[in-house]
TORLORO-752951 format. One record per residue (C-alpha): residue number from 1; residue in three letters; chain; x, y, z. Coordinates in steps of 0.001 Angstrom, whole numbers, plus 500000, padded with zeros to 6 digits. Layout:
[site NUM,'ALA','A',[X,Y,Z]]
...
// end
This chain:
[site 1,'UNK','A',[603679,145212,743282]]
[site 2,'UNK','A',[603438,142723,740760]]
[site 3,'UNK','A',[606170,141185,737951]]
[site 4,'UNK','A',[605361,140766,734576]]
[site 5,'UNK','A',[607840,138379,733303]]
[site 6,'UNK','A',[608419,137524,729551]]
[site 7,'UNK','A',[610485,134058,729257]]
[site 8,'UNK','A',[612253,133681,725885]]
[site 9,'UNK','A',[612366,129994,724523]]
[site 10,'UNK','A',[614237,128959,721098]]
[site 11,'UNK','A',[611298,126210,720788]]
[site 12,'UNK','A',[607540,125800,721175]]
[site 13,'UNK','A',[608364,122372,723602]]
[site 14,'UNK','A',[610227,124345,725779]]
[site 15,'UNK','A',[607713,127077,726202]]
[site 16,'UNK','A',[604970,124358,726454]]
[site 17,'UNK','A',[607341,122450,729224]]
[site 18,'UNK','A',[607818,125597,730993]]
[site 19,'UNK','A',[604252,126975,731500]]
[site 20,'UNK','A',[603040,123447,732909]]
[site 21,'UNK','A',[606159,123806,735517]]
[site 22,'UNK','A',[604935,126736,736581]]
[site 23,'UNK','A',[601401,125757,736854]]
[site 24,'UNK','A',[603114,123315,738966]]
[site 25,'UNK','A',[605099,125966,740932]]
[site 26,'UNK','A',[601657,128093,741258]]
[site 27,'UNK','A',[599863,124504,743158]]
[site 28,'UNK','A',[603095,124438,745187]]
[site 29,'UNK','A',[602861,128174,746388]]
[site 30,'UNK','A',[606047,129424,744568]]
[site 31,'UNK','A',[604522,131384,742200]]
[site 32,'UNK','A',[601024,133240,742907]]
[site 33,'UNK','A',[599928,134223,738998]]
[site 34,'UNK','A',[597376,137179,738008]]
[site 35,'UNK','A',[597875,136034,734138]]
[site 36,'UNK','A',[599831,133025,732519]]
[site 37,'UNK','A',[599545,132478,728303]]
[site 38,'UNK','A',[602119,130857,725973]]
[site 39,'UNK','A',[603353,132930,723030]]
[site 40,'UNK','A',[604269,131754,719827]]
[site 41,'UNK','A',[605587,133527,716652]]
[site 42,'UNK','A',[605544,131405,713886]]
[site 43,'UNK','A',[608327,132267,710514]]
[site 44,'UNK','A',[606227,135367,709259]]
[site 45,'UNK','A',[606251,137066,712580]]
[site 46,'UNK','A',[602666,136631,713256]]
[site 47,'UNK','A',[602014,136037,716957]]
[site 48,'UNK','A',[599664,133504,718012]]
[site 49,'UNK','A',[598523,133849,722297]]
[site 50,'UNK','A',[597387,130904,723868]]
[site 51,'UNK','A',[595596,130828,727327]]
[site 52,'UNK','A',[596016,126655,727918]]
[site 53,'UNK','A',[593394,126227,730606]]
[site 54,'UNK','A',[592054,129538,730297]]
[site 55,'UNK','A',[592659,132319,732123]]
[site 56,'UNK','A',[589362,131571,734482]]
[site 57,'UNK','A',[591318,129337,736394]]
[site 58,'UNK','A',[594164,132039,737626]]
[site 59,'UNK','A',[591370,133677,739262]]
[site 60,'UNK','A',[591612,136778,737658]]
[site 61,'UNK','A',[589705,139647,738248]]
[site 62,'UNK','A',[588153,141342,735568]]
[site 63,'UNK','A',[590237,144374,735262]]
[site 64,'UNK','A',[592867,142389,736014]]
[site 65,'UNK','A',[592493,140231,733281]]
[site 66,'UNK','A',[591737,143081,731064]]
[site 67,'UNK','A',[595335,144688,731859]]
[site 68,'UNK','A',[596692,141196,731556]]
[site 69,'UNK','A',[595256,140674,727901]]
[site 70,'UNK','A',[595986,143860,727054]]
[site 71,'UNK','A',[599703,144070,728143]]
[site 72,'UNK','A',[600038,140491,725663]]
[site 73,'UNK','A',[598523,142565,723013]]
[site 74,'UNK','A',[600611,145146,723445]]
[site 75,'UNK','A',[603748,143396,724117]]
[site 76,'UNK','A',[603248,141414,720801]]
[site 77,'UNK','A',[600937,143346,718699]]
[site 78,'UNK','A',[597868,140914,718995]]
[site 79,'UNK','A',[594870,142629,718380]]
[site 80,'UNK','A',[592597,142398,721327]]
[site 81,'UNK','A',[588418,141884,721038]]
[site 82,'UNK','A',[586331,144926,721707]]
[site 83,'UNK','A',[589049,147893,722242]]
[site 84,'UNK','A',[588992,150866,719712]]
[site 85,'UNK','A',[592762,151338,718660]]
[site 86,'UNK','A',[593144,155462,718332]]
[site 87,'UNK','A',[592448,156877,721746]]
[site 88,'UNK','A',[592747,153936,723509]]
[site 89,'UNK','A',[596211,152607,722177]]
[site 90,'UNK','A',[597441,156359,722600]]
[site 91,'UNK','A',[596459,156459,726044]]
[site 92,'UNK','A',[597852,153140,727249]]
[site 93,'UNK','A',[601164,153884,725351]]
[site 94,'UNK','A',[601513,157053,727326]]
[site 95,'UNK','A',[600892,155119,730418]]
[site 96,'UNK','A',[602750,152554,729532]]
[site 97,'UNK','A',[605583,154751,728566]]
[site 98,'UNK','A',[605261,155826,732730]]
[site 99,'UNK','A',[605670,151884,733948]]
[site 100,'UNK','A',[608130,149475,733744]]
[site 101,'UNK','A',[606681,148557,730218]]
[site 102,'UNK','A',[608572,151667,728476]]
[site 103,'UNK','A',[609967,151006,724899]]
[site 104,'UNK','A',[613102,149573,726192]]
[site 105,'UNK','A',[611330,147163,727728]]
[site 106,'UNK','A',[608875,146389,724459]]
[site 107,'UNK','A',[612150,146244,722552]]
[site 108,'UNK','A',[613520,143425,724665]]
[site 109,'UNK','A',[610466,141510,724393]]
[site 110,'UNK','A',[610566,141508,720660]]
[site 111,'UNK','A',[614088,140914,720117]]
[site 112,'UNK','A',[614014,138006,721942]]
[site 113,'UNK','A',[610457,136471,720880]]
[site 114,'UNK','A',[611310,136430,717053]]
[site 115,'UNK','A',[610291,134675,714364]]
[site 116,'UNK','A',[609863,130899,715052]]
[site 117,'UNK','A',[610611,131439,718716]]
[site 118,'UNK','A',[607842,131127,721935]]
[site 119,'UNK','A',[607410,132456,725181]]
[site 120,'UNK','A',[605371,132317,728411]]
[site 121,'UNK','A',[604387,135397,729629]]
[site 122,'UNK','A',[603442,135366,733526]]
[site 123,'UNK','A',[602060,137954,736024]]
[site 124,'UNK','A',[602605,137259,739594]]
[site 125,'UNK','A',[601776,139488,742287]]
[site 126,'UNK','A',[604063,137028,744913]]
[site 127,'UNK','A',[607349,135158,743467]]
[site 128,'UNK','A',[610243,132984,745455]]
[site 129,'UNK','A',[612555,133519,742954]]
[site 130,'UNK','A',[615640,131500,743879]]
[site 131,'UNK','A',[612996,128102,743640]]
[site 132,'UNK','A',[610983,129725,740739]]
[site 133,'UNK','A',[614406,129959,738937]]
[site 134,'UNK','A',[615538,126329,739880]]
[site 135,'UNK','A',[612753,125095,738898]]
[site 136,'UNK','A',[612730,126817,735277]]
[site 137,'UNK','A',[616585,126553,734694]]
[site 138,'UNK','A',[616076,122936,732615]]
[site 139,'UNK','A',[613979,124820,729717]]
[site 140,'UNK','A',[616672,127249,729325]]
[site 141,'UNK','A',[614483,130287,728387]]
[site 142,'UNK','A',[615465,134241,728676]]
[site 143,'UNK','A',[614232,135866,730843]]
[site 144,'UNK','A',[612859,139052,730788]]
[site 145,'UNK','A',[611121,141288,733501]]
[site 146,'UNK','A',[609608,144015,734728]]
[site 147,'UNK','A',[607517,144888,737823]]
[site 148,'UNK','A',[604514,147362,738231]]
[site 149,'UNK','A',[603159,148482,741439]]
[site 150,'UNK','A',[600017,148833,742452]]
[site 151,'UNK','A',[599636,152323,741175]]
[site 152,'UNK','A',[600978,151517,737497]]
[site 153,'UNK','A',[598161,149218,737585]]
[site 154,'UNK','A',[595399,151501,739022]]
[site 155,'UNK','A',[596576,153750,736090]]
[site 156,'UNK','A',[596649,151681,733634]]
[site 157,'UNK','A',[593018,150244,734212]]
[site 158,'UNK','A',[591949,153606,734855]]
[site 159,'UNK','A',[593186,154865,731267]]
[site 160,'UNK','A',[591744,151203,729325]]
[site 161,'UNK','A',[588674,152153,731203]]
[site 162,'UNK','A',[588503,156183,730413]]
[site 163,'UNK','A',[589245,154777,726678]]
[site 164,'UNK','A',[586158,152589,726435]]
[site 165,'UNK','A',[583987,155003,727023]]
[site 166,'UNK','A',[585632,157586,724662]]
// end
């Protein structure tokens, strides 16, 4: 089972303060991360995903960075390289829709990333939550979460992949 975890900040320093923490957290075996990117929505609502130190250095799989980049995209409507949006966006969503990332979920994410607000959004597939909290309480974010197991994930690589080749 893995968590992906949206955490809400009213500025771009806190977001920015909070992902190097939990690099941090990740070195100190707190936090073991399949994804980690900063998300910022500047005053027209455009969303802006930034991978600082790339995504490489998670050790992410290839499908699991797939889902991972895909999930931000969906999550904050970035357009992601390479994917065809009809089937394939209809497909996810109806996957989706079977997960933890139903609308309710989406709708939480975007009321609290707004305009002019950031976020990091984090995938870990092992958390110690009490230290992982502790450690994150300064930045004062909101957080926002939502696990998958490992069937949700099977699926939803399985339909990204099915979509490709459509």
């Amino acid at each position: 089972m893995a968590d992906l975890i949206v955490i809400a900040f009213d500025t771009e320093t806190d977001a920015e303060g909070a992902y190097e923490k939990i690099q941090e957290l990740q070195g100190d075996l707190i936090v073991q991360l399949a994804g980690l990117a900063v998300v910022k929505v500047d005053e027209d609502g455009k969303s802006h995903v930034d991978y600082p130190g790339g995504v490489g250095n998670i050790g992410v799989g290839a499908a699991g960075g797939a889902l991972f980049g895909t999930l931000i995209g969906i999550l904050f409507f970035v357009p992601f390289v390479g994917l065809v949006f009809g089937g394939l966006m209809g497909a996810l969503f109806a996957g989706i829709d079977r997960t933890g990332l139903n609308a309710e979920f989406r709708g939480q994410v975007k009321d609290a990333v707004s305009q002019g607000k950031s976020a990091v959004v984090l995938y870990a597939t092992k958390i110690t939550e009490d230290k992982f909290a502790a450690a994150l309480a300064p930045y004062n974010g909101t957080v926002i979460k939502t696990s998958l197991s490992a069937e949700d994930e099977r699926e939803l690589i399985h339909d990204m992949s099915e979509s490709r080749e459509s």
